[in-house]
C-alpha positions in Angstrom: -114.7 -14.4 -7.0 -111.5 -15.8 -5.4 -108.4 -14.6 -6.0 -106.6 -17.2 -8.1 -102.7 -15.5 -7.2 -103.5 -15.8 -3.5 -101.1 -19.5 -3.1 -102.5 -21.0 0.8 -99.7 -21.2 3.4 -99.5 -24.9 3.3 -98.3 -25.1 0.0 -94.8 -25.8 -0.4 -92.5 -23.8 -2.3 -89.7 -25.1 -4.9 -86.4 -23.6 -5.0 -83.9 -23.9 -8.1 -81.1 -25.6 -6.6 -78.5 -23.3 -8.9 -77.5 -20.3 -10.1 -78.1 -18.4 -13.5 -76.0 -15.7 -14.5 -77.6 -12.3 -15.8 -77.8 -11.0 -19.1 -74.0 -9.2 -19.2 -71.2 -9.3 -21.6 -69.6 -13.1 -20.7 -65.7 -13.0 -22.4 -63.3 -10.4 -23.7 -63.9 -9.5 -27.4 -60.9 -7.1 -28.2 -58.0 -9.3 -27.1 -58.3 -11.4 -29.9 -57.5 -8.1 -31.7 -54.6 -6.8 -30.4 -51.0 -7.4 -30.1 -50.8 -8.9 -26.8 -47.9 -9.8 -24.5 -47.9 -11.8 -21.6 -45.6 -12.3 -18.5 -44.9 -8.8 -19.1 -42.3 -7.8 -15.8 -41.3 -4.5 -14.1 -42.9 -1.3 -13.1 -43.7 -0.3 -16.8 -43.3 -1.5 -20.7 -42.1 0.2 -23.6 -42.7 -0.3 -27.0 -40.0 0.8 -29.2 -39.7 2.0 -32.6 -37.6 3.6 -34.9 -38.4 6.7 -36.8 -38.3 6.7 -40.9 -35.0 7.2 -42.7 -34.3 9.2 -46.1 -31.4 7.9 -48.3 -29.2 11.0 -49.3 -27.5 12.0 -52.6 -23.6 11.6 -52.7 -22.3 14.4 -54.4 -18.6 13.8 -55.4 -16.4 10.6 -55.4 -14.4 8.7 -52.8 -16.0 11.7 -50.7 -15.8 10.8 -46.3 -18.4 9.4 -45.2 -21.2 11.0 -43.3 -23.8 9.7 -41.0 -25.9 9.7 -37.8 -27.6 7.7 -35.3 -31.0 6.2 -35.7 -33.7 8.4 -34.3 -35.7 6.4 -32.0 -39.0 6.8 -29.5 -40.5 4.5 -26.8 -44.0 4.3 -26.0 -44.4 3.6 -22.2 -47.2 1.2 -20.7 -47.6 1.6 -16.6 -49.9 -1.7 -15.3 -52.4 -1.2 -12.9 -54.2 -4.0 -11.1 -57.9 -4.9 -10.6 -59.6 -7.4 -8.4 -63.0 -8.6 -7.1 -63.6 -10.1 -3.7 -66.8 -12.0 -3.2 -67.4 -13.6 0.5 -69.4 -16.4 1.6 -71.1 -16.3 5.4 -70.1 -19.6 6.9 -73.8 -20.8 7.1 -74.8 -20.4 3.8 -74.7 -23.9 2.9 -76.8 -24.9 5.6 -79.3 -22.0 5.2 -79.8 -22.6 1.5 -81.2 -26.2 2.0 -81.2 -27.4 -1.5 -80.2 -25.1 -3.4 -76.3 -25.1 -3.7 -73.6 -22.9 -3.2 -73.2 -20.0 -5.6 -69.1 -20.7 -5.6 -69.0 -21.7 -9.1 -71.5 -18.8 -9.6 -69.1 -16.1 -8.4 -66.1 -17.4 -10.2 -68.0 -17.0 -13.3 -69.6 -13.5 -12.3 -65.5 -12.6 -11.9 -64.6 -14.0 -15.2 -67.1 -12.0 -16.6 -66.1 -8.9 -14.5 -62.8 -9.4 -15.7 -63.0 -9.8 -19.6 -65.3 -6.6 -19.7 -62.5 -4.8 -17.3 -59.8 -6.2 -20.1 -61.9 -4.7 -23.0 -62.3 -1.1 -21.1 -58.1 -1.6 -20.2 -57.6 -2.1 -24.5 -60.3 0.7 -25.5 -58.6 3.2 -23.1 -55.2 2.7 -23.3 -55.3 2.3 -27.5 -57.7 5.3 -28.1 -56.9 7.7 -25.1 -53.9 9.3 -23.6 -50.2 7.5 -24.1 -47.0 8.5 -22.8 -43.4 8.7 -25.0 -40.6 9.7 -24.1 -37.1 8.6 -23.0 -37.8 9.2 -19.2 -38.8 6.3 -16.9 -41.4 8.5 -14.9 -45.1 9.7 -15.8 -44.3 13.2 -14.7 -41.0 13.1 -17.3 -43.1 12.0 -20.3 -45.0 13.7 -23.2 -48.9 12.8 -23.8 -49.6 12.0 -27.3 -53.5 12.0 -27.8 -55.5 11.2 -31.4 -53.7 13.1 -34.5 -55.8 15.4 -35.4 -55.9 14.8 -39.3 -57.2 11.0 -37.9 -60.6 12.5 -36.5 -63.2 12.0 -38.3 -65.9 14.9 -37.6 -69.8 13.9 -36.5 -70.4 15.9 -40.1 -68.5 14.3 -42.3 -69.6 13.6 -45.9 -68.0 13.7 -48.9 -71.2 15.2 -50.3 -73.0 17.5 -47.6 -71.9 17.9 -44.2 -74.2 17.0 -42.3 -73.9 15.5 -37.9 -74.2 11.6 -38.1 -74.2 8.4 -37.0 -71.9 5.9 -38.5 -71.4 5.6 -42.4 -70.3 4.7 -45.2 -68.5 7.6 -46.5 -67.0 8.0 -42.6 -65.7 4.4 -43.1 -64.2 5.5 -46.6 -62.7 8.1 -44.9 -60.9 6.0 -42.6 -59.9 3.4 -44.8 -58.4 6.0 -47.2 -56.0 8.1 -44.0 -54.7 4.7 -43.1 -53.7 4.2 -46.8 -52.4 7.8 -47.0 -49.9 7.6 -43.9 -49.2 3.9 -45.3 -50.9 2.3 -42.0 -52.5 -0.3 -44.6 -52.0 -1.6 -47.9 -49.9 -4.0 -49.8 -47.2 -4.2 -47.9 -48.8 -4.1 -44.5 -51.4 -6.7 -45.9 -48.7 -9.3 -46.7 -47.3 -8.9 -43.8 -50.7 -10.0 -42.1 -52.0 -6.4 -40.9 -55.7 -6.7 -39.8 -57.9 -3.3 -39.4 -59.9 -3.1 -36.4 -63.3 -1.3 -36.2 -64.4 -1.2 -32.6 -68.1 0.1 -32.7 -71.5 -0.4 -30.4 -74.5 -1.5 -31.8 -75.6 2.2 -32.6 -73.0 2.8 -34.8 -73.9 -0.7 -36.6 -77.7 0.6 -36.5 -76.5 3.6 -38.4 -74.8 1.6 -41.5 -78.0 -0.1 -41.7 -79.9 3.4 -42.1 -77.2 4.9 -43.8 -79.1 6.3 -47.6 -75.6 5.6 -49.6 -75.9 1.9 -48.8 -76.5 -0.1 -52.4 -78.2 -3.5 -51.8 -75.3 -5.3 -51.8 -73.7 -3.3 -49.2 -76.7 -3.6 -47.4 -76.9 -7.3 -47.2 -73.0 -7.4 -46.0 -74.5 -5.0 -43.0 -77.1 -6.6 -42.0 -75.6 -9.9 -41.7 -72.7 -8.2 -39.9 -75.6 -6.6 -37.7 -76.5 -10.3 -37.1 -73.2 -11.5 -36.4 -73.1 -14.0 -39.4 -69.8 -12.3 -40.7 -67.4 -9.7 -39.0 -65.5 -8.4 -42.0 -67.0 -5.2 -44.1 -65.0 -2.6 -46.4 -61.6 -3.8 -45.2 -62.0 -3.7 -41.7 -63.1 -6.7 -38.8 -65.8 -5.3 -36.9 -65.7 -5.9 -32.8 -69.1 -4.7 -31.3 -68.6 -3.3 -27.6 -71.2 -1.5 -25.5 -68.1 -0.4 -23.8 -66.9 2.9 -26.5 -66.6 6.3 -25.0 -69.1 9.3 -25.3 -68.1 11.8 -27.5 -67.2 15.2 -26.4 -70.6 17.0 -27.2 -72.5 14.0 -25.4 -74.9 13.6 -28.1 -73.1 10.2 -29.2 -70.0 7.8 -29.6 -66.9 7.5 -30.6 -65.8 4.7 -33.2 -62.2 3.6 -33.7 -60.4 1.9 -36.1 -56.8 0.8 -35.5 -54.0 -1.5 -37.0 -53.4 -4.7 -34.9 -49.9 -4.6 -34.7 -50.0 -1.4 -33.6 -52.4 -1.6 -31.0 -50.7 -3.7 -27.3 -51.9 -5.2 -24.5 -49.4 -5.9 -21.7 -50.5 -8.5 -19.4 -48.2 -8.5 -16.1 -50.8 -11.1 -14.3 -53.4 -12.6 -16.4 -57.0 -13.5 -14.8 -56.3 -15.6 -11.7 -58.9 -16.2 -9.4 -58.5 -18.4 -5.7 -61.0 -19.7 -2.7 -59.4 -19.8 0.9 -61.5 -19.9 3.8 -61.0 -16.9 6.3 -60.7 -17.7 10.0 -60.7 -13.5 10.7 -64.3 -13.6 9.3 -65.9 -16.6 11.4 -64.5 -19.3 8.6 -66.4 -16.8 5.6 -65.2 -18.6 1.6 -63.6 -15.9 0.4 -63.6 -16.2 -3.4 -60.9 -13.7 -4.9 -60.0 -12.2 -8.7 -57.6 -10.2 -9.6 -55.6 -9.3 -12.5 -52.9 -6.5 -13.2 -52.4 -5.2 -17.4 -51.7 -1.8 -19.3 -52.2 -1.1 -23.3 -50.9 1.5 -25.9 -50.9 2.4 -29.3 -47.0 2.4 -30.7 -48.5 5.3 -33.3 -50.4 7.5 -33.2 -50.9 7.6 -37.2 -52.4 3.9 -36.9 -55.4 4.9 -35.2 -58.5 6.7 -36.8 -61.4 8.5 -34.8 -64.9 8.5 -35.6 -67.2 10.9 -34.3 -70.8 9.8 -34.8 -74.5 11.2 -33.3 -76.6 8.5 -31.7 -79.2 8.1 -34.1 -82.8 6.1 -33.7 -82.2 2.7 -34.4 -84.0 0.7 -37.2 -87.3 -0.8 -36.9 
């Protein structure tokens, strides 16, 4: 019986004139929720805040008056630059017969490369190390890392302890420290505050097999899961494949943060530029680049969430 794969030589072959681009992560997701500033100049940014006051009793009348300075901290950003640098040989186009020149191709492949670069820029720089201090240098500074009281153990329950993924008692959890340090609640609300929950699609996997969920709570999850709404027990969900290991390696860190705590300097936004290089035989050179820092102003405005990696639902 012949073999009905085997194509005879003769037969001619069609080519797809263009270029698709593979399955990735296409725009930046967390930007939209952060504080972000733009144009940002210099070799670093600081974002400045002053530390609480107490009001104190006066004791006897017409009595001098005392006082002090404010106490104030700066939280220091340092930018550092990424690019991508794609090149063309000079006989491509003629090489490729039909099928066309993957320039528009690449420029998308960097904008991609890019927005996925600015999400791990905003997960590292809000989550992970930050430097204070008054000093203008790295090496001068203090490192402030996640409060302690903010971490959420992989065994939290308000019932049994217990190592797991994502839940709804761990979201309680973090809901209630934020109200407790006065992160969130009626004033911060007026004011426009928005919670963040930056999570992977484990940790939303896990809400969905969480036991605790009632059906209502379920049906809010599942169409969350399915991207029909974003918002669930206070906070606006951002699903990234991007979140960090946690320390024992058997899962992932969630975070939550408050948006106007959370900053992303931009000292040169996405650019991308074509020039034709004569020192590589008249190659297109197709070029990206972008430069940009981020910090959290406080450390009490973000919450981590230790969770296993759990099987997901079937």
């Amino acid at each position: 019986m012949a073999d009905t794969n085997t194509i005879p030589d003769h037969y001619t072959i069609q080519f797809d004139r263009n270029w698709k681009t593979a399955i990735q992560q296409l725009t930046e997701r967390l930007r939209a929720f952060v504080t972000v500033h733009t144009d940002t100049k210099g070799k670093a940014a600081t974002h400045n805040r002053v530390e609480p006051e107490e009001m104190e009793e006066q004791s006897e009348r017409i009595a001098p008056t005392e006082g002090d300075e404010l106490t104030t901290v700066k939280r220091w950003v340092f930018p550092r630059p990424h690019q991508k640098t794609t090149y063309i040989d000079e006989w491509d186009a003629d090489l490729l017969g039909e099928t066309v020149l993957p320039t528009g191709s690449a420029v998308v492949a960097h904008r991609a490369a890019a927005a996925r670069k600015m999400d791990k820029i905003i997960i590292d720089g809000v989550t992970g190390a930050n430097l204070e201090g008054a000093s203008n240098e790295p090496s001068g500074l203090t490192t402030k890392t996640v409060l302690t009281a903010n971490k959420v153990a992989i065994d939290f329950d308000y019932e049994t302890a217990a190592d797991s993924g994502l839940t709804l008692n761990k979201l309680i959890k973090a809901k209630s420290l934020f109200g407790e340090l006065e992160v969130y609640g009626q004033d911060q609300k007026g004011a426009g505050e928005v919670l963040v929950m930056a999570v992977n699609q484990n940790h939303l996997d896990s809400l969905l097999l969480d036991p605790t969920i009632t059906s209502a709570d379920y049906a809010a999850v599942k169409a969350l899961i399915n991207g029909e709404i974003n918002y669930f027990m206070g906070f606006t969900f951002i699903r990234t494949q991007q979140m960090p290991a946690n320390a024992a390696g058997t899962g992932h860190y969630a975070y939550a943060w408050a948006k106007s705590h959370a900053h992303f300097n931009v000292w040169q936004d996405f650019r991308s530029r074509m020039s034709i290089r004569d020192d590589l035989s008249e190659a297109i050179q197709i070029r990206s680049k972008l430069m940009a820092g981020a910090c959290r102003d406080q450390d009490e405005a973000l919450v981590q969430i230790d969770n296993l990696t759990v099987a997901a639902a079937s």
